[in-house]
Each structure stands twice: as C-alpha cells, then as structure tokens.
C-alpha positions, 0 to 999 in steps of 0.5 A, a space after each residue: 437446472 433448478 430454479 434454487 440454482 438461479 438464484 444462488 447464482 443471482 446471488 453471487 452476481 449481485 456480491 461481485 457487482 457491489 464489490 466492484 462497486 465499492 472498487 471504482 474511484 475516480 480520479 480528482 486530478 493529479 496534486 503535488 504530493 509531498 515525498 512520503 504521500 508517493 512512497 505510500 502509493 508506491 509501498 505502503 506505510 513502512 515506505 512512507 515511514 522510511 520517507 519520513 525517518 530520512 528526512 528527519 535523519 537529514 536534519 539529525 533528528 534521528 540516528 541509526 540505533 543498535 541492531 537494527 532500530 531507529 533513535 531520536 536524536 534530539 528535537 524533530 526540527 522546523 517541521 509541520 509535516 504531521 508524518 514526521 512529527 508523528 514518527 519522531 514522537 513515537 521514537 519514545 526508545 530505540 525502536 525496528 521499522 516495523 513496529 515504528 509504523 505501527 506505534 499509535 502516533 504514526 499509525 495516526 498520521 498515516 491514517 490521515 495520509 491515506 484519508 487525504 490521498 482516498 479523497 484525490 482518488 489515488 488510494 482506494 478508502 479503506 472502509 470500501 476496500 475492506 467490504 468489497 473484499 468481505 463481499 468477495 470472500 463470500 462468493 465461493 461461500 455462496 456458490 458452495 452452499 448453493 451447490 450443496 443446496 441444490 445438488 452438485 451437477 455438472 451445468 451447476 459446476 459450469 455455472 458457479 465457475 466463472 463468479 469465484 474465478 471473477 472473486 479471486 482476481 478482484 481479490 488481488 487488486 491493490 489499495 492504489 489505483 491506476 491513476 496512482 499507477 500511472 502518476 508513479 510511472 510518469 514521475 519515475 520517468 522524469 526523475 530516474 536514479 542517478 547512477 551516482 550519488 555525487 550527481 544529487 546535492 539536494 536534500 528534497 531531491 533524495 526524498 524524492 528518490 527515496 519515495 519513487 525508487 526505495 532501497 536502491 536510492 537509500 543504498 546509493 544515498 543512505 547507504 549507512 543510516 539505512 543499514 545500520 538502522 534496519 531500513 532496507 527490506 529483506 529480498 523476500 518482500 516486494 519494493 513494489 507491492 502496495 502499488 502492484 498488488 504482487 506481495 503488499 500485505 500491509 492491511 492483511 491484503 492477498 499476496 498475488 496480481 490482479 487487476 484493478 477496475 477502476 
C-alpha cells in the first residue's frame, strides 16, 4: 500500500471526525415547549404549521377552503404566538399546507422556531447540519479520487470501505436529537390518545395531541376541518420522519435511518 494511499484515507478520517463534530449537541435542559415547538421536533415545518392552523381554527381565524386549502376567516385573535401569526398573515388567498409553509412569513417564524429549539439542544443548527452533510458527501469523492490515484488494489478497497459506510449512515441522522427523542417518547406516554373524542373538553390539550400524535389526533379531533382543507398527509409520507430520520425530507435530508451521535 502506498504512502498516497494513507494519506487520502487520512483525509477521509479527518471529513468524518469534522462531521461528527459539527453533529453532536448537547442538551441544555428539558423546557416547557409550546404545542407546535414539539410538532417541529416531531415532524418538521408542515407539522408545527398544521399545529398552528388548528389553533387558529380554534378561535375561527380560519376555515377549510376549496380543494383542499386553507382560508383566513377574519383576524388572527388574541395571539402573540410568532408561528401563528405568521401563518395567518401569510393566508393572503386560499392556499395548500405545503405551499403555506413555505410562504416567507411563516418560513420566517419557523426559522425562529428552530433557532429557539437548536439553542435548547433539541434540534441540531441547520448551518452545521448542512456542512456536516457537505463534508460526508465528500468522503466517497475522496476515497474514489484516492483509488483512481493511487491504483485500485484490493488492500485499498478494503481500506476505503468502512470511511464511505461510516458517511452514508451519518448521513441518515435526523435534525432532532436524541434528547428531542426522548422528550417526545416520555410526553407521549403521559399523554396517550384518547380513544374518544368525547373524553378531551380542552382546546390546548387537542393541540397537544395534535403536536405528539399527528393525523390520528386531527382525525379523531378535526376530523372535518383537516379534510376538507387538505391537512392529513398522504399514506406514502411518514408522520414520524423529521424525528426519525425514516422519510423526513424537509431540508432535502435523505430518506433512510441512522443513527444520531449525539
């Protein structure tokens, strides 16, 4: 093996200790987070917009639309909540989940959000995240122009396996962290969904369940409202992906499971 191998593997090290770097967090606590702080940990941006959308559907703020969008329905209320206030600004004209969450307003306060929620250790910054994951995409480029380099040998095979098995796993981990992971699992077990929508009277506790639990708590609480305007996903996409990393692609992420160093 030649000394030009070494050190293209030395390379590829040095990219995936930098990435794991630039992946760690480290937990500042567990705060009271309000409902659609949880349904971004639980499933991203168009989670804590639905999250939103019902408590202002709560107040009559807004109604289900034609064909599956969205209306305002007059003023936002007594709100100073910056998520709902920006989703309802940006209710301009009728308009589909998906493109509501990605109308400036609301991308606004969910930039926001996610800053408040890095700064806990909950969510991983998305400026690292993005170059943890620039610094893995260019493991395999390394170890290929190494090889091509250096000549395809089986001992250099061998040697550049485990650095672009090792990138493609780290990879898969998911914007939340496992401090998120767990907060979501431990709430989720206090509060489990009811078997009837009867047994619920608040309207902060169905926000609750709505952040936690998804489309089985807007159909069991909402069940109009989140038909008619459009906000149960479709069965191909993951309820649970932004936390798991299984199917988020909210930030063009991959669509597989891995691990998370944290």
């Amino acid at each position: 093996m030649t000394t030009g191998t070494w050190w293209f593997f030395g390379l590829t090290v040095a990219q995936l200790t930098l990435a794991v770097v630039l992946l760690r967090t480290r937990s500042r606590g567990r705060p009271e987070l309000p409902p659609q702080a949880l349904a971004l940990l639980r499933g991203g941006p168009r989670a804590a917009v639905t999250v939103a959308l019902v408590a202002l559907h709560q107040r009559g703020a807004v109604a289900a639309g034609r064909r599956g969008t969205i209306r305002a329905n007059g003023g936002a209320g007594r709100t100073r909540d910056p998520l709902q206030l920006g989703v309802h600004r940006s209710l301009q004209r009728a308009l589909a989940l998906r493109v509501l969450a990605t109308r400036p307003k609301a991308r606004q306060a969910l930039d926001a959000l996610r800053a408040e929620l890095g700064g806990t250790g909950l969510l991983r910054p998305p400026g690292r995240l993005r170059a943890a994951r620039f610094l893995l995409a260019c493991v395999p480029v390394t170890v290929g122009v190494g090889l091509l380099a250096t000549g395809i040998t089986a001992p250099a095979l061998l040697l550049g396996a485990p650095p672009v098995l090792a990138s493609a796993v780290l990879l898969c981990v998911p914007p939340t962290t496992r401090a998120a992971r767990r907060l979501l699992a431990g709430l989720r077990e206090r509060h489990p969904l009811p078997a009837q929508r009867r047994e619920v009277t608040d309207g902060k506790d169905v926000l609750l369940y709505v952040a936690l639990y998804g489309d089985p708590a807007l159909a069991l609480f909402l069940p109009h409202f989140s038909r008619d305007g459009g906000l149960l996903r479709r069965r191909r996409d993951r309820e649970d992906g932004y936390a798991t990393g299984r199917g988020w692609n909210p930030e063009n992420g991959p669509t597989c499971t891995g691990g998370a160093p944290d």
